[in-house]
Structures are given as structure tokens and as C-alpha cells.
C-alpha positions as CSV (number, residue, x, y, z in Angstrom):
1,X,9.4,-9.5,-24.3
2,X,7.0,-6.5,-23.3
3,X,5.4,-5.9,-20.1
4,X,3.3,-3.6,-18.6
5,X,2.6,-3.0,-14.9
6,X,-0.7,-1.0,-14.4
7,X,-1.0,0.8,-11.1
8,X,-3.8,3.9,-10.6
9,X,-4.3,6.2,-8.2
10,X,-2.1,7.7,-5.4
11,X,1.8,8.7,-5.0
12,X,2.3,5.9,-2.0
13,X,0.6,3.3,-4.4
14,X,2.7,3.9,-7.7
15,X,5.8,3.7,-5.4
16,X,5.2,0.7,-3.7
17,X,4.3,-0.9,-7.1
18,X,7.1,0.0,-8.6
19,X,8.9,-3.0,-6.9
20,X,7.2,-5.2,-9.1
21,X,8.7,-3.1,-12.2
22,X,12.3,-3.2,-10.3
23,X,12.0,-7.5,-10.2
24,X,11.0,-7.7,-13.7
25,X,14.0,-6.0,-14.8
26,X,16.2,-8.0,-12.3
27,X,14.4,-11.3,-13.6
28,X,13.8,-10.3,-17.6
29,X,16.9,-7.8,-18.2
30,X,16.1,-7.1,-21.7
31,X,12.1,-7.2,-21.3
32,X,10.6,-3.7,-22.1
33,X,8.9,-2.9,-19.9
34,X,6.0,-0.4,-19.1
35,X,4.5,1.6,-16.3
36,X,1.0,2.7,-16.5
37,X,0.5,5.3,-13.9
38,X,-2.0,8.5,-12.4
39,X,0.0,11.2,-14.5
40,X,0.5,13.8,-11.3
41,X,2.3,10.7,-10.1
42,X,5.1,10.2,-12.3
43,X,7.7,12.4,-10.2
44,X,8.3,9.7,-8.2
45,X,9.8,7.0,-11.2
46,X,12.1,9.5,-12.4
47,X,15.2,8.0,-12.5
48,X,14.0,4.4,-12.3
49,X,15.4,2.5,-14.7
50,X,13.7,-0.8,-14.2
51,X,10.9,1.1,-16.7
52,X,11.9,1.9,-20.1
53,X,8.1,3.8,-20.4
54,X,5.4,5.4,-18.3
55,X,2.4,5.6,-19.6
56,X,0.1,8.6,-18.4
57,X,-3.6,7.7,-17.5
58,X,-5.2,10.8,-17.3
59,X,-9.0,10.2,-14.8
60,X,-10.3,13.7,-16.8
61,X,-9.5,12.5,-20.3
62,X,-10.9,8.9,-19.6
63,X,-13.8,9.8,-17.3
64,X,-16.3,8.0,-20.0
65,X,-16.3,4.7,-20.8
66,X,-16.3,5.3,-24.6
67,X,-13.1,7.5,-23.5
68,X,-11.4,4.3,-21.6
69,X,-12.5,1.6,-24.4
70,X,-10.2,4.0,-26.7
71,X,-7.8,4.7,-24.2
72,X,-7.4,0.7,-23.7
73,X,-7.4,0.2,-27.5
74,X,-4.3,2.2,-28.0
75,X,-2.9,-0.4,-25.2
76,X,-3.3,-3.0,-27.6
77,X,-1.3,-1.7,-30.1
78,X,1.6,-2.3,-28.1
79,X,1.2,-6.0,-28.0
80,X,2.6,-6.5,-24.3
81,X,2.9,-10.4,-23.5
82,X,2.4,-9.6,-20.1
83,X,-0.1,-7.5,-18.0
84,X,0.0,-7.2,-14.5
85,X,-3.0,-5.8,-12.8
86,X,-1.8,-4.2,-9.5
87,X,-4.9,-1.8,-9.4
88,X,-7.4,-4.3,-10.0
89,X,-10.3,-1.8,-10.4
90,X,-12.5,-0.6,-13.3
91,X,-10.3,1.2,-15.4
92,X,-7.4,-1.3,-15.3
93,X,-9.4,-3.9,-16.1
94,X,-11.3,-2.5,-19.2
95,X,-7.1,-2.0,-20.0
96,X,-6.4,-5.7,-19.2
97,X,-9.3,-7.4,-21.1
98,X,-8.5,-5.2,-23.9
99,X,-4.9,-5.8,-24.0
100,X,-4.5,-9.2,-25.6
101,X,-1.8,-10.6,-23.6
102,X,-1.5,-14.1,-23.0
103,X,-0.7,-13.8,-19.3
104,X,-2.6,-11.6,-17.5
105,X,-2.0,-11.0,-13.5
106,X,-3.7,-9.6,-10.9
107,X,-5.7,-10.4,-7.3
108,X,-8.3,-12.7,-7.2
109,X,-11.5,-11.2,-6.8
110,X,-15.1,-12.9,-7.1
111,X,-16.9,-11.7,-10.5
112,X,-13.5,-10.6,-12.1
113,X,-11.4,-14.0,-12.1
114,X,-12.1,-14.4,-16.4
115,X,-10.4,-11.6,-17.0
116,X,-6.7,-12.8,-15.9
117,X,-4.8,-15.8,-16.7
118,X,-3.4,-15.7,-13.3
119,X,-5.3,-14.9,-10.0
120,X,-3.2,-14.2,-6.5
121,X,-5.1,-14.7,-3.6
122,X,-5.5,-11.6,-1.6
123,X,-3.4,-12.0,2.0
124,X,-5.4,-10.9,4.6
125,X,-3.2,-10.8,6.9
126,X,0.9,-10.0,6.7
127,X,3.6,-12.9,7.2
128,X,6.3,-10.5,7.6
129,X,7.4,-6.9,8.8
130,X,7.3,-5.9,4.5
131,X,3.1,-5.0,5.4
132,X,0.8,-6.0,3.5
133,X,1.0,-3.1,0.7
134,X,4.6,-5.0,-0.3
135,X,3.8,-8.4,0.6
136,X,0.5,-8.1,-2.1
137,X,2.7,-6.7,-4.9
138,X,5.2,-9.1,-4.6
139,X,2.6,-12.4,-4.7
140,X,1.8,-10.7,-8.1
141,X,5.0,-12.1,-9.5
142,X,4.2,-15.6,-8.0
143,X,2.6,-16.8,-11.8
144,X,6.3,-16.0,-13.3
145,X,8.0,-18.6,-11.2
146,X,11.1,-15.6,-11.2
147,X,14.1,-17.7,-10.1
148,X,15.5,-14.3,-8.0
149,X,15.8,-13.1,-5.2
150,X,13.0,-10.3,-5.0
151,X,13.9,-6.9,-4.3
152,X,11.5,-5.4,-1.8
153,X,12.5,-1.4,-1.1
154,X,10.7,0.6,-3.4
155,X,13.8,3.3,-4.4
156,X,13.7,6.8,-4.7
157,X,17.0,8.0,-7.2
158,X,18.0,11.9,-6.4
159,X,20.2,13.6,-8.9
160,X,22.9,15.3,-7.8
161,X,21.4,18.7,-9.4
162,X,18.8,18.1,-6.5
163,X,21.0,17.7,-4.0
164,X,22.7,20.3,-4.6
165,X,19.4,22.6,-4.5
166,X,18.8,21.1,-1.5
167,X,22.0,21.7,0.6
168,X,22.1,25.6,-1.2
169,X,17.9,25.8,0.0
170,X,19.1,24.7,3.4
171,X,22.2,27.0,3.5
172,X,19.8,30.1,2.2
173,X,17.6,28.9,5.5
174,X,20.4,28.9,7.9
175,X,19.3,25.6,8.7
176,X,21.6,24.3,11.5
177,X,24.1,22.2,10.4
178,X,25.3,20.7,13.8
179,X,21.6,19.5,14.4
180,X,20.0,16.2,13.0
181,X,16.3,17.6,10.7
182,X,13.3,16.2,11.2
183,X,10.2,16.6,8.2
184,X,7.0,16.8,9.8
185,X,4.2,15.1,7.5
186,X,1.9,17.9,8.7
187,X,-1.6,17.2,6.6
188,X,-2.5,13.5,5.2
189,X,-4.1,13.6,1.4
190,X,-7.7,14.5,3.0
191,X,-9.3,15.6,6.3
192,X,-10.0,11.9,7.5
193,X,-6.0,11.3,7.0
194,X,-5.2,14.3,8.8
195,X,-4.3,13.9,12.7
196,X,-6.2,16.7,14.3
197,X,-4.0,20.1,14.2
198,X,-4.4,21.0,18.0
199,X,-3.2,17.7,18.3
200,X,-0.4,17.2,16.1
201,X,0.9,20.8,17.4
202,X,1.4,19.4,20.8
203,X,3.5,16.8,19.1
204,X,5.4,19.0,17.1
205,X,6.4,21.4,20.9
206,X,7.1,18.4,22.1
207,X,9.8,17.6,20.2
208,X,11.0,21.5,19.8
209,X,11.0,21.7,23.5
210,X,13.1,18.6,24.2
211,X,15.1,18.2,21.3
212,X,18.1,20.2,19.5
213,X,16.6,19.5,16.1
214,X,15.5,21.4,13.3
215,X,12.4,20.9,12.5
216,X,10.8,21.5,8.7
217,X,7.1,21.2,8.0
218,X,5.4,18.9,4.6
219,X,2.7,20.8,3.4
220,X,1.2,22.0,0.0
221,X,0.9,25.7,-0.8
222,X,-3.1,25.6,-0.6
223,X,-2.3,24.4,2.9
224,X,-0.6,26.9,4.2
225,X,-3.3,27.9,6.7
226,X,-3.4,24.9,8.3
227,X,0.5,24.8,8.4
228,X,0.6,27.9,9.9
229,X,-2.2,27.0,12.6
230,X,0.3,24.2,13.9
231,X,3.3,26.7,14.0
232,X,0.9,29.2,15.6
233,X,0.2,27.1,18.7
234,X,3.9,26.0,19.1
235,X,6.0,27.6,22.0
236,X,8.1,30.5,21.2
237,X,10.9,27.9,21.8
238,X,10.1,25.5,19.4
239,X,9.2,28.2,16.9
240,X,13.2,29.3,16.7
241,X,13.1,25.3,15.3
242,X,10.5,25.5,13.1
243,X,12.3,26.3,9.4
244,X,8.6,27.4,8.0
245,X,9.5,28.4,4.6
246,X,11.7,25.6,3.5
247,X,9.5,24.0,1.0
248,X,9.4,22.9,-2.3
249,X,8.0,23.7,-5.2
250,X,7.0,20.5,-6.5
251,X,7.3,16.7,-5.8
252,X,11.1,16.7,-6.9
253,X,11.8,19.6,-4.7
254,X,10.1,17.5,-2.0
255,X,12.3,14.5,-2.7
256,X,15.6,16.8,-2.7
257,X,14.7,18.7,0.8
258,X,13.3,15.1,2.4
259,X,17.1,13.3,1.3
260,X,18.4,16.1,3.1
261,X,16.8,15.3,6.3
262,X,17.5,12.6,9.1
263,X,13.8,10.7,9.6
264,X,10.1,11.8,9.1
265,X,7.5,12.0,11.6
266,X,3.4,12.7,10.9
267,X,0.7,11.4,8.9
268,X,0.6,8.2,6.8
269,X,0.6,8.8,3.0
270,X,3.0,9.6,-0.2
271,X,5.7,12.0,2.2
272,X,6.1,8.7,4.5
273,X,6.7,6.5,1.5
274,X,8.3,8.8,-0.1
275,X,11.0,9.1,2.9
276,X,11.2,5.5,3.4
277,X,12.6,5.0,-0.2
278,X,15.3,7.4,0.6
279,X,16.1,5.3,3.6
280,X,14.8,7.4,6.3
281,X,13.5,6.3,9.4
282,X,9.9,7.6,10.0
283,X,7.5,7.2,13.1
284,X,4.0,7.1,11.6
285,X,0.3,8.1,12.7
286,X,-2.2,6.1,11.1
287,X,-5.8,7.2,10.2
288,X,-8.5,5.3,12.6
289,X,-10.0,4.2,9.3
290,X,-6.6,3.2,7.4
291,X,-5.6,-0.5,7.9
292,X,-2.1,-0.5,9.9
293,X,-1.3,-3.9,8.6
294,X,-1.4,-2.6,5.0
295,X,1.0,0.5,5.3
296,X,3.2,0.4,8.1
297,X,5.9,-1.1,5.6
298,X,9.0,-2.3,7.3
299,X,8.1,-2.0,11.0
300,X,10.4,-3.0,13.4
301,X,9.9,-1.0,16.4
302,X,13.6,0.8,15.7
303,X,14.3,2.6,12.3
304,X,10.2,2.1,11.4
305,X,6.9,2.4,14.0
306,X,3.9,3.6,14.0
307,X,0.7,4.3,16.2
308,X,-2.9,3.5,15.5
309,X,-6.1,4.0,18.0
310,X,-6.3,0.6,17.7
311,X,-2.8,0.0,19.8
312,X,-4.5,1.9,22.5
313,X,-7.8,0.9,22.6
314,X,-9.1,-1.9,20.3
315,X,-12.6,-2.1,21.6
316,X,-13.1,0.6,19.7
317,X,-12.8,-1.4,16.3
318,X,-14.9,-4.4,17.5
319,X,-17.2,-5.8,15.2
320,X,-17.2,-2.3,13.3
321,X,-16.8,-2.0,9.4
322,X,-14.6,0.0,7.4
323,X,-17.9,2.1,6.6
324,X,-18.7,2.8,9.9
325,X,-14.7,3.4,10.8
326,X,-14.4,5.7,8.1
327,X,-17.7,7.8,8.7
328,X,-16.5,8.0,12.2
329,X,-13.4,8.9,11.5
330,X,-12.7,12.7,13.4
331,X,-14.6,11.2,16.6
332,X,-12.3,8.5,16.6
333,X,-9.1,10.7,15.8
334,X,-9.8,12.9,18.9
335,X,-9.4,9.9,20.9
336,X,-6.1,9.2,19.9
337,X,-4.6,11.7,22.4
338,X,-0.8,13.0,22.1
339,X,-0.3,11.7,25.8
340,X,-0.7,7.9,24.2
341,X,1.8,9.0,21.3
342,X,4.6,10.8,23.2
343,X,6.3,8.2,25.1
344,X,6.7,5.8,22.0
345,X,7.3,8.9,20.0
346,X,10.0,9.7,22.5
347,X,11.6,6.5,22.3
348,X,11.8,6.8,19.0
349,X,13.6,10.2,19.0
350,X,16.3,8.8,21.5
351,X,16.8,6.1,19.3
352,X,17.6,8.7,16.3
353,X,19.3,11.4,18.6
């Protein structure tokens, strides 16, 4: 049997996904099966081996439709029996209708529905603590009628050559060892996923001034200004915390420092994910615009929260449309003041320390 698992797009996305990939091997053990995946994105399955193949999709390469009909032809060839659609958007599903498999999975959504054998309602609304980013991937394998019992932690492996560069990287730093490490997920992916720097540097001294941690900043090499604009406003007490040039390279070298840490605190996106796969506990802050219910995955108010404007003040959101959310965005953000945050971001440090 071959299978292939189509998901686009973002680090967080693939991840989660890969769940789905993880099942099938559990349910199908000598299926082939096949990851179609954003190229930059790959980092993240290394190791996995509930996929046998990953597939690059590459949004350059296929920007025209000519480009994607070939693209999806060269699908064909490998004769899957089974597609499932966890993207569900243009690209995947020129890739589905082309792929001439007789079951075809994804969500049900109005004008698409002849394209799949098999179309899963969209939940709306989460049943359990999993959020909805889990729960949705998982009622993709509803059609299979898998007679398992569903794995639901997207896993992260690390080598043990990465370990290793990690505990040398840290010794190089003279990172404390008698002290627990904290990552701060300083930026988000874009602007409107960013909590505002003034903001999340008031955050950041509040922890350096209250707790004997060490504290290590997530942040790509182009953002190094903004970085160094949060470190800039800390205290001169916190900054003796602040380990500003541990960073990695590249996503692997991310992984490696992030297993070496205790929990993650800062902006939703791929480092939060990314954390919770190595079994970290992280305390999240969600985008005004971004849908809590969707990505705060495993909440439980202990090893897992997370704050949104809407926890504070959810007139705000009345009657108001992810449009108007979105466009209003860095209004919205400056509302969500670090004196609402602290005290459940302080019981959550008490509940690691």
C-alpha cells in the first residue's frame, strides 16, 4: 500500500500533521508512505520514521498553474492508493484530483466536496484539551476506520550528534548549569504575530529580575535588531541572564539548543510547536487575530497555557470578523498589557521553578 499525506505551508503545520503520518505507520506498518511538504520545512521530519519519503513542494518552482498541473502529474506516477488532503487549498488539490487514488481525504468544504472520496466535517469548536489544530488532523483518519489507538504528540527525534553540540554550545556560553533555561520565542513569523517589543521586554525583566534562570532568546539572524531592542530595555540584572549569542545556525541547531532547555515562553508559532514535541512546557501569547482554540495544543493550565486579549477582554471580539481582527491587529496587541500577563505568567514560573 502507498500513501501520501499532503500538508503546505508553515513549520507548526507540517509538524502537527505529521501525526497523521505517525498513525498510518502504527495502523498500516508496511504501507509506504509519503510526506508532501513546504521544502524549508523538512528539518523538522528528520528522523521520523513513520515516512519512508518527503516530497519537496517548492511555491517558486510551481507558482504557475502549468508549473503545478506538471508538478501534480509526476504525483501520479507514484500510484498512491491513498491521499490525504490536510492542506485543503489550491495546490493540494490540483495534486489530489490528479493523483488517481481511489480514496481521497480531506475537510469538507462547499465547491470542493467532488474532489475527495471522503469529506470530514470541519469542528468548529474543540472537544478536548488536543486544540483544534490536532483534533482536525486526527478526524482525517476517521474514513480508514484504523482499529488503534491514535497517537496524538507530534515528535521531535534529536540525535545524539545534536545533543552533544548542544551541551558543548552551552558549555562554550558558560551557561549555568545549577539554573533551569528558559527559550524566549522573541518574534512570531510576521509583525501581526509579534507581541509588541516594549512589551514583551517587560516580560522578559520580569522574569530576569525574579527568577534564577538563564534565559536564551529565539530569533533569526535578520532579526537581530529587534532581538537586541528587547535585550536593550532589560535591567542590567536581567541582562547578566540574558545568554544573547546562543543561537543556532539553522532549524536543527534550534531543535538541539531548545532540547537543552527546561520550557519556552513567547509568541505562538513553529519555536512553540517545535518545543512542545520535545516535551517542554511552554506558556504562550497568542496573536489578537490567531484563533486560541486552534493552537493552544495540550492546554491544561499546568505544563501548557496560554493568553489571548480575548481572556481579558472579550468585548473586544464581539461580532468582529477575522478581517477586521487581523487589520486591527497592532491596536489590539497594545491592549494586551504585560500587567494582565504577569500574574498567570508567574504562576506558571512557580509551577516550573
Amino acid at each position: 500500500m502507498k500513501i501520501l499525506v499532503i500538508q503546505h505551508k508553515m513549520i507548526g503545520d507540517v509538524l502537527v500533521s505529521s501525526i497523521i503520518c505517525n498513525n498510518l505507520r502504527k495502523a498500516y506498518p508496511n504501507a509506504e508512505i509519503h510526506y508532501l511538504v513546504n521544502e524549508n520545512t523538512t528539518p523538522v521530519l528528520e528522523g521520523n520514521r513513520s515516512i519512508d519519503k518527503i516530497i519537496c513542494f517548492h511555491p517558486k518552482k510551481q507558482k504557475t498553474f502549468l508549473a503545478l498541473l506538471q508538478f501534480a502529474f509526476k504525483i501520479r506516477k507514484e500510484k498512491y492508493e491513498i491521499v490525504i488532503d490536510a492542506y485543503s487549498k489550491m495546490q493540494s488539490w490540483v495534486v489530489t484530483l490528479c493523483s488517481g487514488a481511489k480514496i481521497k481525504i480531506s475537510y469538507k468544504k462547499v465547491g470542493r466536496t467532488f474532489i475527495y472520496t471522503d469529506n470530514v466535517p470541519f469542528a468548529e469548536f474543540p472537544s478536548t484539551n488536543l486544540g483544534l489544530a490536532i483534533e482536525r488532523r486526527l478526524s482525517l483518519l476517521e474514513p480508514l476506520n484504523l482499529t488503534i489507538t491514535k497517537e496524538v504528540t507530534p515528535l521531535l527525534f534529536v540525535s545524539t550528534a545534536e545533543k552533544e553540540f548542544a551541551s558543548a554550545l552551552f558549555t562554550k556560553h558558560d551557561v549555568n548549569p545549577n539554573r533551569k533555561t528558559v527559550m524566549i520565542s522573541l518574534l512570531g513569523s510576521e509583525k501581526l504575530k509579534t507581541y509588541p517589543l516594549e512589551y514583551m521586554a517587560k516580560l522578559v525583566d520580569f522574569i530576569g529580575k525574579n527568577y534564577e534562570v538563564n534565559i536564551l532568546f529565539n530569533y533569526f539572524p535578520s532579526q537581530i535588531n529587534d532581538a537586541k531592542i528587547v535585550y536593550e530595555t532589560c535591567s542590567e540584572q536581567t541582562k547578566k541572564k540574558i545568554y544573547f549569542d546562543v543561537l543556532g545556525n539553522d532549524l536543527r541547531e534550534f531543535i538541539a539548543i531548545m532540547n537543552q532547555c527546561d520550557f519556552i515562553i513567547g509568541n505562538d508559532g513553529g519555536a512553540i510547536n517545535m518545543a512542545k514535541a520535545l516535551e517542554k512546557s511552554s506558556f504562550i501569547i497568542f496573536s489578537p487575530w490567531i484563533e486560541k482554540k486552534i493552537w493552544a495544543t495540550f492546554e491544561d493550565g499546568i505544563s501548557h497555557t496560554s493568553v489571548h486579549l480575548n481572556d481579558f477582554n472579550p468585548a473586544l471580539f464581539e461580532n468582529k470578523s477575522d478581517d477586521v481582527l487581523k487589520k486591527n491587529t497592532i491596536q489590539l496587541y497594545q491592549k494586551l498589557e504585560p500587567k494582565l500577563i504577569i500574574p498567570k505568567l508567574e504562576s506558571f514560573l512557580n509551577r516550573q521553578l
